[in-house]
C-alpha positions in Angstrom: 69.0 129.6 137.5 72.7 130.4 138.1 73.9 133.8 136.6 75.3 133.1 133.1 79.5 133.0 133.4 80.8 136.2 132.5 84.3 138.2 132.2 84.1 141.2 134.6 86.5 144.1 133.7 88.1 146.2 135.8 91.3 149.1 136.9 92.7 147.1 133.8 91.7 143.7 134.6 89.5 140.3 133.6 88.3 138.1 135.5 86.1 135.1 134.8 83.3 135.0 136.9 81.4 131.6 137.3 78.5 131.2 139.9 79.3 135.0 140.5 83.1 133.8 142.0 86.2 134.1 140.5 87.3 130.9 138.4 90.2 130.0 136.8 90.1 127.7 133.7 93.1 125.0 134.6 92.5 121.8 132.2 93.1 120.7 128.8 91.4 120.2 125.4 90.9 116.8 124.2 91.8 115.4 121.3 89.9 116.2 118.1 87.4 113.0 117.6 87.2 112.0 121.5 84.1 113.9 122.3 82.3 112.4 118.7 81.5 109.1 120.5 80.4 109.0 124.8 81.5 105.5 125.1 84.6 106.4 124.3 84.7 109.5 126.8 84.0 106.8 129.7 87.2 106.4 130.5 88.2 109.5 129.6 85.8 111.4 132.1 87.2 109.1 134.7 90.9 110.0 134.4 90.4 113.2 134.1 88.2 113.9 136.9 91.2 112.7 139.1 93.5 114.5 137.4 93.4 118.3 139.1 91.9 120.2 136.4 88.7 121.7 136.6 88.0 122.6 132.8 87.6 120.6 129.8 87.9 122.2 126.5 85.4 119.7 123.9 84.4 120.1 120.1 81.3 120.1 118.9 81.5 118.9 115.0 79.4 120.8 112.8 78.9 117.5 110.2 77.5 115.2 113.7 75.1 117.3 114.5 73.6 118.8 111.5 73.7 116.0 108.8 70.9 117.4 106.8 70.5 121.0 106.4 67.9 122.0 109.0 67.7 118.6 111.0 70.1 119.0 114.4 70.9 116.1 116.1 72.9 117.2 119.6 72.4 114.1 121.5 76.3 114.3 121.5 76.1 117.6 123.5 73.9 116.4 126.3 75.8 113.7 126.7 79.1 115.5 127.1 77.3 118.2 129.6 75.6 115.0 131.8 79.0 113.7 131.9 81.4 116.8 132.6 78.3 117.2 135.7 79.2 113.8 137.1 82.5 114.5 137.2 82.7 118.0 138.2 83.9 119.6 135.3 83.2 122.7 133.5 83.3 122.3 129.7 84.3 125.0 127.0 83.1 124.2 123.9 84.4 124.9 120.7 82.3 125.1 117.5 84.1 123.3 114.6 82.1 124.4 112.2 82.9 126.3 108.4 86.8 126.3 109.9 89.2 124.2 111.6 92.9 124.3 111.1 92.7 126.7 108.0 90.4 123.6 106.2 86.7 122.7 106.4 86.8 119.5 107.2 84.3 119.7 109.6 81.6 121.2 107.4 78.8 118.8 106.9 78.4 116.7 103.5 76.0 118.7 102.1 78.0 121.6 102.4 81.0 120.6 100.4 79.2 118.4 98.3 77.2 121.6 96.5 80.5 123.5 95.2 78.0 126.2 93.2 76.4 127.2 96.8 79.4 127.0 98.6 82.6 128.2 96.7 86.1 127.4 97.6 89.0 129.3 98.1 91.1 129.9 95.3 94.7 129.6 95.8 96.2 130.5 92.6 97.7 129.4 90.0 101.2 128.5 91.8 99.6 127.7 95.3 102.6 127.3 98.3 103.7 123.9 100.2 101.6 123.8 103.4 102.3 122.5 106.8 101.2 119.2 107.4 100.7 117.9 103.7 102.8 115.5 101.6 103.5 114.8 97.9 100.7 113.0 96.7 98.5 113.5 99.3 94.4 113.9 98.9 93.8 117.7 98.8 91.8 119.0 102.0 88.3 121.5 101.4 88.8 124.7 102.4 85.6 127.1 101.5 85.8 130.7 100.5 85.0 132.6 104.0 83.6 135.3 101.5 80.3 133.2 100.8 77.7 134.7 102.3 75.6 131.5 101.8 78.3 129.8 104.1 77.6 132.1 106.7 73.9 132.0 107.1 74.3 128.3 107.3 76.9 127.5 109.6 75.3 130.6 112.0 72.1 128.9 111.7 73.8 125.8 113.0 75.9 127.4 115.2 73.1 129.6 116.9 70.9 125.9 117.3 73.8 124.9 119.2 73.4 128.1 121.5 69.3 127.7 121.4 69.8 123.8 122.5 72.3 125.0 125.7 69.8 127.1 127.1 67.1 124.8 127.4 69.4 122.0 129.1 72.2 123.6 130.3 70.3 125.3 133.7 73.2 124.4 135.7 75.8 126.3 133.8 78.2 123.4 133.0 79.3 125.2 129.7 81.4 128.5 130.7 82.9 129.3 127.6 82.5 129.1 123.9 85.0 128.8 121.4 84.4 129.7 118.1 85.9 127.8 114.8 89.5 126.9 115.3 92.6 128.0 113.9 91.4 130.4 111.1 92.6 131.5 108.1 94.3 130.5 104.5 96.9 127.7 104.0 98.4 127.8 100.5 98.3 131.3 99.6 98.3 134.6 101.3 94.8 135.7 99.6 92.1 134.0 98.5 91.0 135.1 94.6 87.9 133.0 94.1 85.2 135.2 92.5 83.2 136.1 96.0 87.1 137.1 97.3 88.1 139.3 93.9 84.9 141.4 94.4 85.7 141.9 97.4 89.4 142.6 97.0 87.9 145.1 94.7 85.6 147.0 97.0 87.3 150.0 99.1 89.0 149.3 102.5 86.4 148.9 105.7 85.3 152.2 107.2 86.2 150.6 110.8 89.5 149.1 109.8 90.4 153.0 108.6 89.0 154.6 111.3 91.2 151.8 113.8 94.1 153.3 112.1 93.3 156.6 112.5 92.5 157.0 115.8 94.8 154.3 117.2 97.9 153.6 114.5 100.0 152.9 117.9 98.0 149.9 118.3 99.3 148.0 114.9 102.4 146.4 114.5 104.5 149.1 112.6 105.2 146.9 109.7 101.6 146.4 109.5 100.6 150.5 110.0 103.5 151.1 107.7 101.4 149.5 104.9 98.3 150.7 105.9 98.9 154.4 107.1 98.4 155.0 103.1 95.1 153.8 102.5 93.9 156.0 106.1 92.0 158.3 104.1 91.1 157.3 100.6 88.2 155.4 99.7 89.9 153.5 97.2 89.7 149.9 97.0 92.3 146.8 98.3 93.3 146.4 94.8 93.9 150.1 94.1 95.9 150.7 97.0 97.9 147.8 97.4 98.1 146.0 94.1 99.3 141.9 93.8 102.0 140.9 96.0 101.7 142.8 99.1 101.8 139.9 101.7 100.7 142.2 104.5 97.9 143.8 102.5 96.7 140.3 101.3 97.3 139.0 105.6 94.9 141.8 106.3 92.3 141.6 103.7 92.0 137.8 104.9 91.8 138.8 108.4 89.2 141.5 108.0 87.5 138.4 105.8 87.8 135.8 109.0 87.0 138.4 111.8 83.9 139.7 109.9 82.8 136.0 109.8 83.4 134.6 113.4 82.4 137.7 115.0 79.1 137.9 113.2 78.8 134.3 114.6 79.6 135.4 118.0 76.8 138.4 117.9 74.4 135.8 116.3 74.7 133.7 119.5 75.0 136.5 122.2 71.4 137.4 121.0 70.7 133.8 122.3 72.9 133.2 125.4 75.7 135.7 126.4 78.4 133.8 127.0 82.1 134.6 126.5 83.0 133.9 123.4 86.4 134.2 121.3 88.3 132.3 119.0 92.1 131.0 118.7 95.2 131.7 116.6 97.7 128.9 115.0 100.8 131.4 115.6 103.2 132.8 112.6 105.2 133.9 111.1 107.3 131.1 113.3 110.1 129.0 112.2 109.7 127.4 108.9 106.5 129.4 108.3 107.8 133.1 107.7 105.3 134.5 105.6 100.6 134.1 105.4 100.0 130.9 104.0 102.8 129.1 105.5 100.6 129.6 108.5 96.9 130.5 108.5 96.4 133.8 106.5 94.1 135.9 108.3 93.9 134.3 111.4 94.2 136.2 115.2 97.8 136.5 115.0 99.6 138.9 117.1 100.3 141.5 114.2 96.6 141.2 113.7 95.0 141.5 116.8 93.8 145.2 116.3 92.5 144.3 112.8 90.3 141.6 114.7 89.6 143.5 117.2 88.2 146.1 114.9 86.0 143.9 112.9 84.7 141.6 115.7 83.9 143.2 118.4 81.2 140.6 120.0 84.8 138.4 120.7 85.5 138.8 124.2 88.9 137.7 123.7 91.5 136.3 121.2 93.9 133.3 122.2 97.1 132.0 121.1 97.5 128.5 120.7 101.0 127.7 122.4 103.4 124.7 120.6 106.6 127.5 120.6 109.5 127.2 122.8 109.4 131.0 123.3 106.0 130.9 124.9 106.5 134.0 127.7 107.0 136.4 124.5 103.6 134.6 123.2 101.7 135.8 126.1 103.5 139.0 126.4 102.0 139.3 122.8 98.3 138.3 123.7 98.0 139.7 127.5 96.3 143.5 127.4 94.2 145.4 129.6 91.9 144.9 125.6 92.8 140.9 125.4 93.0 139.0 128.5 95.1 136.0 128.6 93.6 132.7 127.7 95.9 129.5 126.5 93.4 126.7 124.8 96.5 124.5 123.6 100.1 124.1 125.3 102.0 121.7 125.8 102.3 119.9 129.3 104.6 122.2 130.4 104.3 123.0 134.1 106.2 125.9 134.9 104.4 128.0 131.5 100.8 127.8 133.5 102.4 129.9 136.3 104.1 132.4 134.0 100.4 132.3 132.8 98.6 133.1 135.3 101.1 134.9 137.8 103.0 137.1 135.1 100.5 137.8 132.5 97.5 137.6 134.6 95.8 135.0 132.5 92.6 133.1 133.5 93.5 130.2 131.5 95.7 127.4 130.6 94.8 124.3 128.9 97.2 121.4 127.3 96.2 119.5 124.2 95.4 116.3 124.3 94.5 116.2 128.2 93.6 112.6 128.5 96.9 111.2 127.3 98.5 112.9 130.8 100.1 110.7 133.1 98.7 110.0 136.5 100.0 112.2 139.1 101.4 114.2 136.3 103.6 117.6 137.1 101.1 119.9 135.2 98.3 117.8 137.4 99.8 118.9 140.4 100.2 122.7 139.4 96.9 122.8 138.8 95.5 121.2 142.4 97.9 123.7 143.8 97.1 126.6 142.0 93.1 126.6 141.9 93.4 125.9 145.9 94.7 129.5 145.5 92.1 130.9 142.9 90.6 133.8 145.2 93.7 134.6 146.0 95.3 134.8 142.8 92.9 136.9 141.3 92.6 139.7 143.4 96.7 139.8 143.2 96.4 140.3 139.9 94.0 142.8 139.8 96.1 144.8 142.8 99.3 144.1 141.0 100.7 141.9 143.7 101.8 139.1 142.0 105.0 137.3 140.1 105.2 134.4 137.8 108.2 133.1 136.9 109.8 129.6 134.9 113.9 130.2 134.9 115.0 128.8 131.6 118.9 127.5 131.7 120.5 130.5 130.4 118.8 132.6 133.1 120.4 133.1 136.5 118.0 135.1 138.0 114.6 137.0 137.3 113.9 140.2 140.2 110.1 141.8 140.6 109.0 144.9 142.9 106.3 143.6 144.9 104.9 146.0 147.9 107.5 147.9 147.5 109.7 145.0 148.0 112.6 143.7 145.2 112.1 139.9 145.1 115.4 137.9 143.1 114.3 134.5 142.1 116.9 132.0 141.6 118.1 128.3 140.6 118.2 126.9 144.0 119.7 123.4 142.6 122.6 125.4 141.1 123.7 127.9 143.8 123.1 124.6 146.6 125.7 122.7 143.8 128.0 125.8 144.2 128.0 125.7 147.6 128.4 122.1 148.2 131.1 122.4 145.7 132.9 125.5 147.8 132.6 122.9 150.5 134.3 120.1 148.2 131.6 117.9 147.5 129.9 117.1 144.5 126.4 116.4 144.1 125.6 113.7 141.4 123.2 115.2 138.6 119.6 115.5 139.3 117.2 112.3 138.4 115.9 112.7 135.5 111.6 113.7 135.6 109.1 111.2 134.5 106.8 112.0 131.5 104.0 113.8 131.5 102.2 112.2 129.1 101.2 108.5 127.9 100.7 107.9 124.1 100.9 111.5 123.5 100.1 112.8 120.1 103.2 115.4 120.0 105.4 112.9 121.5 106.2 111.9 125.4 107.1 115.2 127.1 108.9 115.3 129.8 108.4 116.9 133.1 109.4 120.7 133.2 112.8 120.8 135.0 112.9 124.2 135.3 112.7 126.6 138.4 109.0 127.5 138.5 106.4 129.2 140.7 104.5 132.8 141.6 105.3 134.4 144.9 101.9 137.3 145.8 102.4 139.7 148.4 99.9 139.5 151.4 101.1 142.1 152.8 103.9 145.0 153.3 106.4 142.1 154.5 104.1 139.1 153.9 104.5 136.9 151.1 103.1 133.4 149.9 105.0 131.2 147.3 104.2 128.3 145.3 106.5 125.9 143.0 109.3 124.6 142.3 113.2 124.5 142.8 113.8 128.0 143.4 114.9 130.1 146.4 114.2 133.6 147.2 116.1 136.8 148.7 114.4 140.5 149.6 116.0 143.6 149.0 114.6 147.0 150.2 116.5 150.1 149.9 116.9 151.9 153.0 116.1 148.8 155.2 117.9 145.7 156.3 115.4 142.7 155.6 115.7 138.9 157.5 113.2 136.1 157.3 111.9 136.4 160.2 109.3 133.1 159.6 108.6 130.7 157.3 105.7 128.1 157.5 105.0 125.5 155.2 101.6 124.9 153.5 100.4 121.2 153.1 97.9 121.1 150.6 94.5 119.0 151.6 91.9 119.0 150.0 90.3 121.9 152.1 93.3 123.5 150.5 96.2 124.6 151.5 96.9 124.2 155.4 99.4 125.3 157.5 102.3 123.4 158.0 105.9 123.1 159.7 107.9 125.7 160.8 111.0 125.9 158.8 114.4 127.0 159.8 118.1 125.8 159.4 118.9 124.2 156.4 115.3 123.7 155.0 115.1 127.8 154.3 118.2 126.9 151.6 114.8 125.2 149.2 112.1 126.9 150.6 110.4 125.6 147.3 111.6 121.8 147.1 113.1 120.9 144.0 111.4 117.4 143.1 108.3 118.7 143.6 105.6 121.8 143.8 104.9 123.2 147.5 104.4 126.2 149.1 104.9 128.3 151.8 104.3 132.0 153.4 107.4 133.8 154.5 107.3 137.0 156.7 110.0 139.4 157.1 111.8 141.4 159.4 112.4 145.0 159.0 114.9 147.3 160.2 115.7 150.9 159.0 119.0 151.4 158.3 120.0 154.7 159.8 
């Protein structure tokens, strides 16, 4: 039997390692109901398998496979692992099971049907507008995460689940688990059903003070600026905080939702160790500014520490990315404690090379993965940057690489590499400048095809921006991958030239060696309508 996949940490870094090798998880999740029905995935597993990735992220419903309380049913499961196998795919799955999107949809019938069992939140009596509702629509369960009952039955599910993969999965299709989705409380910013009051009333979490203690650097400081009072008092939420505190009641709920999925995720380590983390719809953002605008208690980025305090069995917590600002997302979630892992994006090329090249992430995934195009941009990044894998990690772990995606306010980005200063910039603009110098003006660029076909978030279009990750090979050795943008050296005390420059082809033994460039090719080293590569070596001279 193959090793079980496993995150190896080191000097600061995370690596996935799958068959004992480094692996980077380059795919996308599928939409919500696809995986419910294998007919339907026919077609799916097909396109896909063409497509470049080399990870599909796929629910498992908790209500399909455990319709009666103690009778599982995961004929749905071996099905999606025979078929991932056939098409050479890895799968990550992700539990739906108490939780998903802030609701409980997923929760079998005989869960919400027995309200006495299995509480509900409480919202209030003057509960807020949520996203994603409408005046008069049917009002969506959402069950109290402080009912213990809930718990033992959705871990009894959930370890099944675990007990079923280790008698059929031998060849280690499954890398990853996710568990729930999207946590936390829409509606409110605290839940005040009975099971939630009592424990609104009991004192404050040993761990969660002793986090605050030891590390208060680690919180947010509007969040420690809270807190810091309650450090050494054993009094309870109530006492200390009172009604109205929306960042006492943010991290009452998280302490709730990270008690929950991490005891889930030591339940199912005692039955296979495999990674295992959950992800975080992201707030406050625009139009949701305060918990219960967007998921109360969830892994946000102000409540990572509290998370990370309470569920230590999750290897990792990810951000689910739909923002424009996504490189201050992953600046947010990338940490020597948190490596970077994206289960939702949008099919944004140039973000999975600030990914994996600036914030030394080992994942990227887009939503809805079978609606992509054929030959699709975000395809293509991922051929060309798994042909790179080995090389990519260990840049990451020496510190040797650059990611970068120039957004049109941005002239330029530099990065020290091997002691090297590396500027990055537009190479469609500056050529434009200096055709125009020259009197002759280009027409605008044509515009990129869509990435995506019957999208759920709309048609995207291709990323127009200047993308790519340049890693240093050696002291004047460099290899660079992307798109549309062109490269100068600097290094004080010495006079730098490019001395060659050889273009990679990529096959699929991987990237091969290619022409020679020189003349005016070296002006777009890194074509503009289209991802390549190349390895560039310098010439040195000392200035005296």
């Amino acid at each position: 039997m193959n090793n079980i996949p496993r995150l190896e940490r080191q000097q600061g870094h995370a690596r996935l390692l799958v068959d004992d090798r480094p692996y980077l998880c380059l795919g996308g999740e599928l939409h919500n109901s696809s995986s419910s029905d294998r007919e339907y995935m026919r077609d799916v597993w097909d396109k896909v398998s063409n497509s470049g990735v080399n990870t599909v992220i796929a629910p498992v419903a908790w209500d399909q496979v455990e319709p009666v309380e103690g009778t599982f049913d995961f004929s749905i499961v071996d099905g999606l692992l025979e078929d991932a196998r056939s098409a050479g795919l890895r799968l990550v799955l992700i539990w739906f099971g108490a939780f998903k999107n802030a609701s409980s949809t997923y929760a079998p019938t005989w869960i919400r049907a027995d309200r006495e069992r299995f509480p509900r939140a409480d919202r209030g009596s003057d509960p807020m507008e949520t996203p994603f509702s409408y005046k008069g629509s049917m009002s969506r369960p959402t069950l109290s995460v402080f009912s213990r009952e809930l718990f033992e039955a959705d871990k009894a599910a959930y370890c099944g689940l675990l007990s079923h993969l280790v008698k059929i999965d031998k060849n280690r299709t499954v890398i990853l688990i996710q568990i729930e989705n999207e946590v936390g409380l829409l509606g409110a910013g605290r839940d005040q059903s009975p099971l939630a009051e009592a424990a609104w009333n009991s004192p404050l979490p040993k761990e969660l003070r002793k986090q605050l203690a030891n590390d208060p650097a680690s919180f947010d400081a509007s969040v420690a600026g809270v807190l810091q009072l309650a450090v050494d008092e054993e009094k309870s939420w109530a006492e200390h905080f009172g009604d109205g505190n929306p960042v006492a009641d943010e991290v009452f709920m998280a302490w709730a939702f990270a008690s929950y999925v991490g005891g889930l995720a030591t339940a199912g380590k005692e039955i296979l160790a495999l990674p295992a983390y959950t992800n975080a719809w992201l707030g406050p953002q625009d139009g949701q500014d305060v918990p219960g605008l967007y998921p109360s208690g969830g892994p946000t980025a102000k409540m990572l520490p509290v998370w990370r305090a309470a569920a230590p069995a999750i290897d990792f917590l990810a951000p689910d990315i739909y923002v424009p600002n996504s490189a201050e997302v992953m600046a947010q979630y990338a940490s020597a404690d948190n490596p970077l892992f994206i289960p939702e994006a949008k099919f944004r090329a140039g973000d999975v090379f600030l990914a994996v090249g600036r914030f030394n992430g080992f994942g990227y995934h887009v939503f809805g993965l079978e609606d992509g195009r054929e030959g699709s941009q975000f395809g293509e990044a991922c051929k060309a940057l798994l042909a790179l894998t080995d090389d990519i990690v260990d840049a990451q772990r020496d510190g040797r690489i650059f990611g970068f995606a120039l957004e049109q306010d941005e002239a330029a980005v530099t990065a020290t590499l091997a002691g090297t200063s590396v500027t990055i910039r537009n190479a469609a603009k500056l050529y434009s400048a200096m055709l125009l110098d020259a009197g002759v003006v280009l027409p605008p660029p044509p515009e990129l095809p869509g990435e995506t076909v019957g999208a759920a978030h709309g048609n995207t279009p291709g990323d127009g921006r200047p993308f790519g990750l340049i890693i240093a090979m050696g002291p004047l050795d460099y290899l660079i991958v992307g798109q549309g943008a062109i490269l100068d050296f600097h290094k004080e005390g010495s006079e730098l030239e490019l001395d060659s420059v050889r273009e990679l082809r990529l096959t699929q033994e991987g990237w091969q060696e290619g022409r020679f460039l020189n003349g005016d090719e070296r002006l777009q080293v890194l074509q503009g309508d289209k991802i390549s590569a190349a390895r560039i070596r310098l010439l040195e001279a000392v200035k005296n």
